[in-house]
C-alpha positions as CSV (number, residue, x, y, z in Angstrom):
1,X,20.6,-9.0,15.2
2,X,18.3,-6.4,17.1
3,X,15.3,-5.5,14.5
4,X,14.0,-1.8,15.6
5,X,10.4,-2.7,14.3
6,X,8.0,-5.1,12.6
7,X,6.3,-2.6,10.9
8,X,2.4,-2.4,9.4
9,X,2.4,-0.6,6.2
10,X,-0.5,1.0,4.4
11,X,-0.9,3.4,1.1
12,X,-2.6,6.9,1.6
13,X,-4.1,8.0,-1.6
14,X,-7.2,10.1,-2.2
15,X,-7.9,10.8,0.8
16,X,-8.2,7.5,2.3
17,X,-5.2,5.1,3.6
18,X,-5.3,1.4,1.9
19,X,-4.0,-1.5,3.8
20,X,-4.2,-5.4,4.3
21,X,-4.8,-7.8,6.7
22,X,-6.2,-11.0,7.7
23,X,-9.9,-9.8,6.4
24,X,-9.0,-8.8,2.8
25,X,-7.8,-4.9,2.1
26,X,-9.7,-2.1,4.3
27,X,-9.5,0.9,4.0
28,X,-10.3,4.3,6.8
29,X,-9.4,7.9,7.1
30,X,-5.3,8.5,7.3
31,X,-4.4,7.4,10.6
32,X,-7.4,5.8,11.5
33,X,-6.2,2.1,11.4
34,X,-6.9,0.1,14.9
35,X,-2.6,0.4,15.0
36,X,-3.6,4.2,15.3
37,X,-1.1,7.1,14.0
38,X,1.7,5.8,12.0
39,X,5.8,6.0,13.9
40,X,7.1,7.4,10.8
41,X,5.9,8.0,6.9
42,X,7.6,7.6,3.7
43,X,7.0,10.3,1.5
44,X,6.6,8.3,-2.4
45,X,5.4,11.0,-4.0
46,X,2.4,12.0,-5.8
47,X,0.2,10.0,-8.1
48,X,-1.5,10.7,-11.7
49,X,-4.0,7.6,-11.1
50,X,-7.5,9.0,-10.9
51,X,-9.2,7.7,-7.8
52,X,-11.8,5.5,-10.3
53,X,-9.0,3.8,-11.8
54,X,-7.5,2.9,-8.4
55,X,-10.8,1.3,-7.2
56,X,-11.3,-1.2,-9.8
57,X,-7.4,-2.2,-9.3
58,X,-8.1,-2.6,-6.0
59,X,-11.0,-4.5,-6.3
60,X,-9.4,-6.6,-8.6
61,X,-6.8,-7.4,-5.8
62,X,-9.5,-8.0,-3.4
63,X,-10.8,-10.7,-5.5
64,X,-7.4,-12.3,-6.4
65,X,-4.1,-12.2,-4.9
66,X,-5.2,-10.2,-1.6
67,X,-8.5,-11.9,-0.5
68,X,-8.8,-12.2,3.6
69,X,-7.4,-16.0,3.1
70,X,-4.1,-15.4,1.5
71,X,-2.8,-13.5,4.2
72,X,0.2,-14.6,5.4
73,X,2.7,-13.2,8.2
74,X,5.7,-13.4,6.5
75,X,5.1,-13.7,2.4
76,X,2.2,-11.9,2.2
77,X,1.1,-9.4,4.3
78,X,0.5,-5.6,4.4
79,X,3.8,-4.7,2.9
80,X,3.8,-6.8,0.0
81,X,0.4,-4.8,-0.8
82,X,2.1,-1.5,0.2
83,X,4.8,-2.3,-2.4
84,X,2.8,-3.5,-5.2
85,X,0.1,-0.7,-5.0
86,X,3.1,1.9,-4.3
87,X,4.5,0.5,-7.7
88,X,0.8,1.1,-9.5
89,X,0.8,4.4,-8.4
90,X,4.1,5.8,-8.7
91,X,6.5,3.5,-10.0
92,X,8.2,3.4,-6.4
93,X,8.7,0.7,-4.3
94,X,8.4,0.9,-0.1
95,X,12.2,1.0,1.2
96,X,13.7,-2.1,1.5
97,X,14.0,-2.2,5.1
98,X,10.2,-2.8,5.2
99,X,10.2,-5.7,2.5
100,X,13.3,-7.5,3.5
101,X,11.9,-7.6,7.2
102,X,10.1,-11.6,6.5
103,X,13.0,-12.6,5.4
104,X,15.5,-11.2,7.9
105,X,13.1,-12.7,11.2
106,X,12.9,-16.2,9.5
107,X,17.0,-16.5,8.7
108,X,17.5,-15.8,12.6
């Protein structure tokens, strides 16, 4: 099977685009990751979590499940943070495409 992309996610929010990798979650101006300007973005809609509330979550992540040392390429990465804060902001999940990626390289 041919697989069109193994894509980097990240969560814009506030201003700011959210993502994680191999140091812990980051965060820089939209577009400003070193992958540069995103291929495509998924619209998730809007967000009633004030920007003060969303900082404490995410530094709750930082010092839990997404410290720098549990990255891991293929079951937990920057789409498994894309989906879970996605879901703490709007109830949405990142399309499944994105998510089921891991699983689809490791079954070939």
């Amino acid at each position: 099977k041919q697989l069109d992309g193994i894509w980097h996610t990240a969560i814009v929010v506030h201003g700011k685009e959210f993502f994680f990798v191999g140091e812990g979650i980051n965060n820089c101006s939209p577009g400003g990751t070193p992958l540069g300007e995103p291929d495509s973005i998924v619209d998730l809609g809007s967000t009633e979590v004030p920007e003060e509330i969303l900082m404490e979550y995410l530094t709750s992540l930082a010092e839990s499940t997404y410290r720098g040392d549990k990255y891991n390429l293929f079951e937990h990465n920057c789409n498994v943070f894309s989906n879970e804060v996605a879901q703490f902001l709007t109830g949405k999940k990142i399309p499944s495409y994105i998510t089921d990626l891991p699983s689809e390289v490791l079954s070939t």
